[in-house]
Each structure stands twice: as structure tokens, then as C-alpha cells.
N, C-alpha and C positions, 0 to 999 in steps of 0.2 A: 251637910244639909244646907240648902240654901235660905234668903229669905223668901218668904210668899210674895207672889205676883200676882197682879191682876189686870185681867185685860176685856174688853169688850168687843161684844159681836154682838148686835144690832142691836145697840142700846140693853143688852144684858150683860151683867158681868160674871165672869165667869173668873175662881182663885185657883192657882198651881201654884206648886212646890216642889223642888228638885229633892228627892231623896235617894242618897246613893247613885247618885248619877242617875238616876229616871225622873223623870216628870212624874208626876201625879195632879189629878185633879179632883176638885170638889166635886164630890158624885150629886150632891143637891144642885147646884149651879149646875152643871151638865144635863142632870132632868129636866130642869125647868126648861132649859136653851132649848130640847129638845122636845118639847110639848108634854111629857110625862107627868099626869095631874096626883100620882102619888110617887116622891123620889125615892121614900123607901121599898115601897113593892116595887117599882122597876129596878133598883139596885141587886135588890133578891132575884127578882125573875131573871136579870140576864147578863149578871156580871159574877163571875168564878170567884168563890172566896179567896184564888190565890191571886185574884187579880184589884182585892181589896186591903185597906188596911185602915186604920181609927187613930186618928189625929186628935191627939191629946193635947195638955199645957206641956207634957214632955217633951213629945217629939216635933213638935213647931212651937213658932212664935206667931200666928193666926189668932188674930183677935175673936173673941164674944163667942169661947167654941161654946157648946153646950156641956154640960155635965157628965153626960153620956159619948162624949167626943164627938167627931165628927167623922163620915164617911168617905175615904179620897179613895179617887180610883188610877189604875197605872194605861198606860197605851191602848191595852190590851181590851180593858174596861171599858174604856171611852170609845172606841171602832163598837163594841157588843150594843153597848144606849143607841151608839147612831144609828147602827144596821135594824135595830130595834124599832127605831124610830117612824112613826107614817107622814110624819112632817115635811114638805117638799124641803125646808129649808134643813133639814138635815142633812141634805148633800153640799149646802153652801159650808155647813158647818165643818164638817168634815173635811174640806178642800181648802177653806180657810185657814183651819188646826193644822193640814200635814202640811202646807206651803208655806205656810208663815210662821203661827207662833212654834211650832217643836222646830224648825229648823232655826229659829232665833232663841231657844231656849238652849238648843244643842249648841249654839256657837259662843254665845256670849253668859249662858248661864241664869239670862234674864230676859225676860220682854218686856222693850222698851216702851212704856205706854205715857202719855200725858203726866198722869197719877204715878208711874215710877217716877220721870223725871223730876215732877215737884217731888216726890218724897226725898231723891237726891238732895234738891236744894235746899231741902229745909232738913237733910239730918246730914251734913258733912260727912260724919263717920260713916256712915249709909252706902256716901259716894265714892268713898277711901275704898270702902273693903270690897265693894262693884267692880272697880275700876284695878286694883289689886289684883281680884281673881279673873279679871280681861287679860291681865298681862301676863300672868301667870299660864292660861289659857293659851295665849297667841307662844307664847316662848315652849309648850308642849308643841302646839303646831310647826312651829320653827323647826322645830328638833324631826318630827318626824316627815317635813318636805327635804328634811337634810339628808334623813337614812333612804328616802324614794331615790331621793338623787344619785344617793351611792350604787345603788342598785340597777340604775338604769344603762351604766355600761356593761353591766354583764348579758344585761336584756340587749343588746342593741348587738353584740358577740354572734350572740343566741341565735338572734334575728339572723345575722349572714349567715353562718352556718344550716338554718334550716330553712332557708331560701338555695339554697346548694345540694343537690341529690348528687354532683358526679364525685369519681373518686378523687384524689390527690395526691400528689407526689412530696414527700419530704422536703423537698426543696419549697414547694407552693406554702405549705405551711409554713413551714421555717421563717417565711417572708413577712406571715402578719405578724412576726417578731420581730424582723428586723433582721434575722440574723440568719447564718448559711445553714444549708442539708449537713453538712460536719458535724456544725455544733448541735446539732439537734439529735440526730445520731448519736454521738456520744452522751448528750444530756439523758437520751431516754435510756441508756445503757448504764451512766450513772445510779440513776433510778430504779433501777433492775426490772427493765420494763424488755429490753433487747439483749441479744448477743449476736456476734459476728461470727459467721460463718464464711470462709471464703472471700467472697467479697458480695455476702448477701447479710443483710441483719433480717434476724426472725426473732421473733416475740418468745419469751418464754414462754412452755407450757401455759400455765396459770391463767396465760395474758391470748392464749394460741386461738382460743375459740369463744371470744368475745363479738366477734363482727368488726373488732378494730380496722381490721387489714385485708386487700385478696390479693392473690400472688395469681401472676402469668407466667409460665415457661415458653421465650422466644427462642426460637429455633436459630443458630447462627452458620452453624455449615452442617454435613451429618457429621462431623464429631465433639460441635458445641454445641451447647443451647445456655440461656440465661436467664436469671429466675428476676424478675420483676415485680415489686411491693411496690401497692400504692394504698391509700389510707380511706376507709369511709369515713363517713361525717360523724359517725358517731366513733370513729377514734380521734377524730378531730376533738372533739368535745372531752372523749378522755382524755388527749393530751392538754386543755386547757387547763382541766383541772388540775392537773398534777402539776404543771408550769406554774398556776394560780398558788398554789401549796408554798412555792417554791419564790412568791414574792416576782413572780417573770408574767408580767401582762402585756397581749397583742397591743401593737401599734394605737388599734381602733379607739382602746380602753385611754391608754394613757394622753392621746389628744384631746380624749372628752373633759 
């Protein structure tokens, strides 16, 4: 739980609280903002009990609550007041709230208002534990532009492959690795993915009617003909993965 915040929209003040990761807000300050001449019946008429909760000396540290607590409302609440609302200025309200304060409440945990900043400089600790959970904050972020990034060579694989509808030949592939139609043939034969036949590799059963592979039989004189495998894109992708498995990344992956 956060400390309480407070922020102004046309000269009203309006207090929020991050609880469990949500916002919430003062359902009386939100009436008022929104021309509501009684907070508690509009609360009742148009905001879901699950979308309310009562702000004690428990679960805040909000000044002058009443006795009875006080009524905060979560997202969900506060779009119900506004829609609620016949106030032209409750579309300012609303456009100001989802652009400003909840996207600076989501980033930094706070909104930064005049009155936060003097509170800052007049309570040190204030600013320690602010500026604490900013870092803390920005270092989750770090972390998860890190795992995007990791992610993005597989997308970018992905990408040529299904920009590609023709088929391919072992060799073609073998290429976005670096290495010859041999080794690739034998790697998937390793794998127990192929066997040799002749001088034709065919997919095991298991692997036989997947859409990996289509085979042509070329005619060579009337007493040969020769069978021909070439791969779709979606055995291409199965061969990724199983390369992937195997710590063996295309060319593409490893220059990113």
C-alpha cells in the first residue's frame, strides 16, 4: 500500500491510494468533482460493492477519516460516477484521469503534484521511500525490456519464415545455420527425426504426416526416376525448434 496522493482538477481536490497495485479513489471527492449533490446516494446508485472498499485508520494512513471510514472507489468505480455524471465537465474529468494521473500513478507509484513535492521536502523519509520504490520500479522495468529483447530474435525467425510460402531444400535451410545439407541430414537423423534410404532420407512414420515435407518423383530415363524432398515452412519451424532444443540458433538469431 502506498502513501495517499493528492491531486487537483479545477481547483477540486481529489485523494487516491494505491492498494495492491490499484488505485483507488475518494468516492466523496469524485462526487463532488462530478456535480453529485449527495456522495453517498450516488455511490449506492452507481458504483458495484465490488467495486468499493472503506478506508479505515487500518488500511491507510489518510488523515481526518471519519469514524465510520471512508468510501474509496477502484477504476471501475470512478468510469461508473463519470458515465453517471450530467456534468459537461465530466468528460474533461475522465480524459484528464485516464491520460495523466493513472498513467503517472502506474509508472511511478505517485502523482507528482506541488503538495506531493513540498510533502517530499519537508519529510526526507517521505522522499527516501518515493524515490526507493522508483527504483525499484524502473529496475522491474529493466528487467522485463530485457526478457522483450530476448524474445525478439525468435520473432524476427518467425517473421522470415512466414513471409516464405515456397518450399525448400535442405541445403536452403541448412544455410540460415551456417552449415552444409550433410550436416543437417545427419543432425535430423541424430534426432530421430529421418532415415536413409537409398540415397533418399524420409521422415519417420511419427514425423511422416505432419506437413513437414512433400516429395516429387523425377523421371530420369524409363528405368530410373528419383524421389525429391523439399521442406514447408512449417517443417522449417519444426526444424527450429528442435535445433533451438539443441542450443543450434539460425545465423539471423545469433547477429542480433
Amino acid at each position: 500500500m502506498n502513501e495517499p496522493q493528492l491531486f487537483n482538477f479545477e481547483g477540486n481536490e481529489v485523494r487516491t491510494i494505491v492498494i495492491e497495485n490499484e488505485p483507488y479513489f475518494v468516492g466523496k471527492n469524485v462526487a463532488e468533482v462530478l456535480g453529485y449533490k449527495n456522495s453517498r446516494d450516488a455511490l449506492q446508485k452507481h458504483v458495484d460493492e465490488d467495486d468499493k472498499l472503506i478506508l479505515t485508520s487500518q488500511n491507510t494512513t489518510l488523515e481526518n477519516l471519519p469514524n465510520r471510514g471512508l468510501t474509496a472507489i477502484n477504476e471501475s468505480g470512478l468510469y461508473a460516477l463519470i458515465f453517471g455524471s450530467k456534468l459537461e465537465s465530466a468528460k474533461r474529468f475522465k480524459r484528464w484521469v485516464t491520460s495523466e494521473v493513472l498513467p503517472a500513478i502506474r509508472k511511478h507509484g505517485a502523482y507528482a503534484t506541488p503538495r506531493t513535492i513540498d510533502d517530499w521536502l519537508n519529510n526526507p523519509d517521505m522522499m527516501i521511500k518515493a524515490l526507493e520504490q522508483l527504483k525499484t520500479e524502473r529496475e522491474q522495468r529493466l528487467i522485463a525490456e530485457q526478457q522483450v529483447n530476448e524474445l525478439r530474435p525468435k520473432a524476427t525467425y518467425y517473421d522470415l519464415v512466414l513471409q516464405n510460402k515456397s518450399l525448400l531444400s535442405v541445403s536452403k535451410i541448412a544455410k540460415d545455420y551456417g552449415k552444409s545439407a550433410i550436416w543437417l541430414n545427419n543432425k535430423l537423423h541424430e534426432l530421430g527425426i529421418q532415415f536413409k534410404q537409398g540415397d533418399t532420407w524420409l521422415l519417420y512414420q511419427k514425423h511422416a504426416d505432419k506437413g513437414y515435407t512433400q516429395s516429387t518423383t523425377h523421371v530420369i530415363d524409363d528405368e530410373k526416376s528419383r524421389m525429391l524432398t523439399k521442406w514447408t515452412q512449417k517443417g522449417r519451424l519444426f526444424i527450429y525448434e528442435l535445433l533451438k532444443d539443441e542450443n543450434i540458433l539460425p545465423l539471423i538469431e545469433i547477429e542480433n
